[in-house]
DRENRO-308976 format. One record per residue (C-alpha): x, y, z; residue in one letter. Coordinates in steps of 0.02 Angstrom, whole numbers, plus 50000, padded with zeros to 5 digits. Last residue first. Layout:
<recs>
XYZA ...
</recs>
This chain:
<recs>
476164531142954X 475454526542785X 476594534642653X 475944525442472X 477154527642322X 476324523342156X 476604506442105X 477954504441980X 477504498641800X 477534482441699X 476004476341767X 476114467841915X 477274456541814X 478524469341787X 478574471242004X 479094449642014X 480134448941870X 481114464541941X 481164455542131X 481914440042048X 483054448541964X 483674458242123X 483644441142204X 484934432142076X 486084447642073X 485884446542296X 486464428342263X 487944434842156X 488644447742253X 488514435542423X 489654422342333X 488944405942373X 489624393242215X 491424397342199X 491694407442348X 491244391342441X 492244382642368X 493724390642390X 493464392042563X 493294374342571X 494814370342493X 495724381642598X 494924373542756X 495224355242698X 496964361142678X 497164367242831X 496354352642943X 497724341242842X 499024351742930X 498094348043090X 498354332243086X 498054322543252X 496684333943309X 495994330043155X 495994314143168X 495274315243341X 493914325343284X 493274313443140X 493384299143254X 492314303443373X 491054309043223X 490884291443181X 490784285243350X 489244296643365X 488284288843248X 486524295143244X 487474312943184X 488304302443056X 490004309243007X 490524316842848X 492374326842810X 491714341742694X 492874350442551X 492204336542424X 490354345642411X 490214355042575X 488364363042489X 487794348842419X 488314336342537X 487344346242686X 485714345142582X 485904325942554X 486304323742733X 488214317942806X 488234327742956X 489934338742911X 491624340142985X 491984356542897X 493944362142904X 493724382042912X 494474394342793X 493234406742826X 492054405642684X 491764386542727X 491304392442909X 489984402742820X 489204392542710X 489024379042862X 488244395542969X 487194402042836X 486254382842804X 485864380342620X 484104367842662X 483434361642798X 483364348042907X 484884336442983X 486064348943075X 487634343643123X 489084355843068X 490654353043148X 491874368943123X 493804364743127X 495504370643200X 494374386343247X 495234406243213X 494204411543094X 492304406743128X 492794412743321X 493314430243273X 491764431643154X 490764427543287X 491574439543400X 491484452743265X 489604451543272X 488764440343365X 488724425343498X 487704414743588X 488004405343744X 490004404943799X 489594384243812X 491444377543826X 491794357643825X 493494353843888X 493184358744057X 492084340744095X 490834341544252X 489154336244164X 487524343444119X 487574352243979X 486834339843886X 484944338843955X 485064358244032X 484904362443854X 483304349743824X 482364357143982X 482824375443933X 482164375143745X 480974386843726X 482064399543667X 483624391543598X 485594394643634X 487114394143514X 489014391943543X 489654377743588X 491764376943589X 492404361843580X 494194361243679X 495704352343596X 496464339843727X 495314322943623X 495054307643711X 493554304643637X 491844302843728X 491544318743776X 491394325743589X 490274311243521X 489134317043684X 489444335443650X 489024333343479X 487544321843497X 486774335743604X 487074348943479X 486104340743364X 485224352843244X 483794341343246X 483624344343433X 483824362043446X 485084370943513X 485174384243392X 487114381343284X 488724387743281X 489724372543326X 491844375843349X 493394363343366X 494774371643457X 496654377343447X 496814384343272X 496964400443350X 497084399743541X 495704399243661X 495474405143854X 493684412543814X 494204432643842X 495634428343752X 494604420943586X 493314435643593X 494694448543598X 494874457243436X 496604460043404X 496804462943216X 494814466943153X 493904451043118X 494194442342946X 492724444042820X 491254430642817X 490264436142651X 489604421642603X 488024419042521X 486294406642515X 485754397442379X 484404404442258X 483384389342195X 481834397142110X 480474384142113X 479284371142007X 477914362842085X 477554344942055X 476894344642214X 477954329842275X 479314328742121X 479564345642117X 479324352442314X 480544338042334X 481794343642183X 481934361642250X 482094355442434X 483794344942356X 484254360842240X 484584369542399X 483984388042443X 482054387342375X 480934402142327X 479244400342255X 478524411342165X 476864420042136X 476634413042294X 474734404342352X 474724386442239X 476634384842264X 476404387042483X 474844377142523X 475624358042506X 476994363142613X 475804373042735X 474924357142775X 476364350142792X 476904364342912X 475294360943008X 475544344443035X 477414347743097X 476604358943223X 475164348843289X 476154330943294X 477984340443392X 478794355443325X 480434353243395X 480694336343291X 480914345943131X 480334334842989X 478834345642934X 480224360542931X 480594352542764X 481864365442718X 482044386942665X 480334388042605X 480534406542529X 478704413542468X 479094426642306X 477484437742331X 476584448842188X 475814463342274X 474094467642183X 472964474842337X 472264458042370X 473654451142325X 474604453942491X 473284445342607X 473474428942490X 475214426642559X 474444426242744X 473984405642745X 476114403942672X 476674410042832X 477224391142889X 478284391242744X 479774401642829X 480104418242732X 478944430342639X 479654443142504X 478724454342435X 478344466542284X 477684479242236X 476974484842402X 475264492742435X 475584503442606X 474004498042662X 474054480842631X 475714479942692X 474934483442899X 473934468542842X 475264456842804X 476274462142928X 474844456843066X 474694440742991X 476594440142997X 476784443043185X 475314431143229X 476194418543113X 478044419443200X 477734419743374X 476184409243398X 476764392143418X 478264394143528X 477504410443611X 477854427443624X 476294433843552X 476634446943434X 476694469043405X 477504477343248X 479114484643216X 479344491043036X 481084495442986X 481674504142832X 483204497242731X 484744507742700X 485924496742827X 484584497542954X 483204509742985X 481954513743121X 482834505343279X 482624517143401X 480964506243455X 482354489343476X 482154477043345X 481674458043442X 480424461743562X 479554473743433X 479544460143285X 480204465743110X 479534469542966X 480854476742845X 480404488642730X 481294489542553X 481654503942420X 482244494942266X 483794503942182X 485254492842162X 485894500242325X 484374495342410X 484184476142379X 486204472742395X 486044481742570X 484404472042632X 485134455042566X 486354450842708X 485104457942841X 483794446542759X 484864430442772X 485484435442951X 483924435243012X 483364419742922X 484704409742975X 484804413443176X 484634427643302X 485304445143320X 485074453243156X 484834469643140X 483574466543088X 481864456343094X 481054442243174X 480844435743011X 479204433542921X 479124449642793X 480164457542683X 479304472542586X 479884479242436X 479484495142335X 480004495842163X 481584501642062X 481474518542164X 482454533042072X 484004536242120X 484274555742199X 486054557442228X 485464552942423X 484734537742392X 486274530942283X 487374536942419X 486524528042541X 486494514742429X 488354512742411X 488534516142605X 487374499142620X 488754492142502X 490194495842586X 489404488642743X 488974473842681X 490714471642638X 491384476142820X 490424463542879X 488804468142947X 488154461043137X 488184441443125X 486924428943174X 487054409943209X 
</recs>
């Protein structure tokens, strides 16, 4: 689930700023391309690039944003020192994202990038656009969206086929777990960059009012930050949820376009305990990551998912869909359940409804962990050398600046 800046992404989108004002010279021009843009207000991706954007720009690159018009408002023009380009798409299931990127990748033509960075796999047909005029391309996978149940036959085919496409198009490929690094490996024999993703979850500001306004007390509910969508679970959840005899609320927060008929599915129902405030940003988000008894993460594809990485960073006990991805990233700080199992995940809550002192602990081992192995500063150090491999290899020397209107 999206967050608007922390307070350290902030600092360091002033630091560039100040950097672009004092004159810096350009390290290369970036473009990111495939999300539905920034600020963000939607899921991993999003969040992912709005995260990066700062780091990118104060150490010198000058990056463009593509982002999609009926997501990034038209006053929108720049965001945390990163330029935005809002382009036109069909608002459709299917169509959204690659319509959107084929048209990035020709508007970038023009402007004649140094570099790029394309997310989501399925975009891997429009890499080839961007070396036409030179632009070397990092493609980030994120997981096996082939396995995603939402897509249905025609649109997990075509992300297989995109699989198999994506190391023979990128100049690099980007993966964010080591287990998608090892399949694209040992399938394709294709060899990746694994750059996790960060944390950078700071507290909310003292007396920010998300948790009144929803009836909650610190420590006093169980929390799921997630799309509804079904390999993400949220349905098993409320079911394992409903089913124990458990006083602490569970508070659902998420939605899904396209999605209504499987939403309504498991929110049907007459029981209090189960709260669905829809989706939620910002310092709200924050407010909720910080003050839950425990976060249960269910998801069962992908890779380094923000919103586990983030709960860890806040303190949180993780009860944790037991997945070779998930594993890697909650490591011994996790409690594991089986989504398919929701007996298992019964019993997770209630224990920790009994125990709440153990909850703690779990949190503050998590949190340790995760600033261990996700720190934000050194994920954005592994992209920024990424991104100078990626412009030296064009040929050593910046592109000349192109201003296309």
């Amino acid at each position: 689930m999206p967050t608007e800046p922390t307070p350290a992404v902030e600092r360091a989108a002033a630091a560039a700023r100040s950097a672009g004002e004092a004159g810096a010279s350009s390290r290369g021009r970036l473009a990111l391309i495939g999300s539905r843009g920034i600020p963000a207000r939607y899921g991993g991706y999003e969040t992912f690039l709005e995260r990066l954007t700062p780091h990118l720009v104060e150490a010198g690159f000058e990056v463009t944003v593509y982002c999609r018009s009926h997501y990034t408002r038209p006053d929108e023009r720049s965001h945390l020192g990163g330029h935005l380009r809002r382009l036109p798409t069909v608002r459709s299931k299917y169509l959204d994202t690659p319509i959107h990127t084929l048209l990035s990748c020709c508007d970038a033509l023009r402007r004649r990038f140094d570099a790029a960075l394309v997310v989501n796999g399925i975009n891997a047909p429009f890499v080839p656009l961007l070396r036409l005029v030179g632009t070397r391309t990092a493609l980030h996978v994120d997981g096996i969206e082939s396995q995603r149940a939402k897509w249905g036959l025609i649109g997990r085919l075509a992300y297989r086929l995109c699989e198999r496409l994506a190391p023979r198009v990128a100049s690099r490929l980007v993966t964010d777990a080591a287990v998608i690094e090892r399949h694209y490996l040992e399938r394709y024999g294709a060899g990746s960059t694994m750059i996790p993703y960060g944390s950078t979850l700071e507290p909310p500001p003292p007396g920010e009012p998300t948790l009144q306004r929803l009836g909650l007390r610190r420590r006093g509910y169980f929390l799921y930050v997630s799309r509804f969508e079904p390999e993400n679970n949220p349905h098993r959840v409320v079911a394992a949820y409903r089913s124990s005899g458990c006083r602490t609320p569970l508070v659902m927060v998420g939605d899904a376009p396209y999605a209504d008929d499987f939403i309504r599915s498991f929110r049907r129902g007459d029981d209090p305990r189960v709260l669905f405030p829809g989706a939620i940003y910002g310092e709200g988000y924050r407010a909720l990551q910080h003050g839950a008894l425990a976060y249960v993460h269910a998801t069962e594809v992908g890779g380094t998912h923000p919103a586990l990485v983030e709960a860890m960073g806040a303190a949180n006990c993780v009860l944790v869909n037991d997945t070779p991805e998930n594993r890697e990233v909650a490591g011994d700080a996790g409690l594991y359940f089986r989504a398919g199992d929701p007996e298992s995940l019964r019993q997770l809550l209630e224990r920790i409804e009994s125990d709440p002192a153990a909850a703690e602990d779990l949190g503050r081992r998590a949190a340790r962990r995760a600033e261990a192995a996700y720190s934000w500063t050194a994920v954005a150090r592994l992209y920024v050398e990424l991104f100078d491999q990626l412009v030296a290899a064009r040929g050593g020397t910046r592109a000349a600046a192109t201003k296309v209107p």
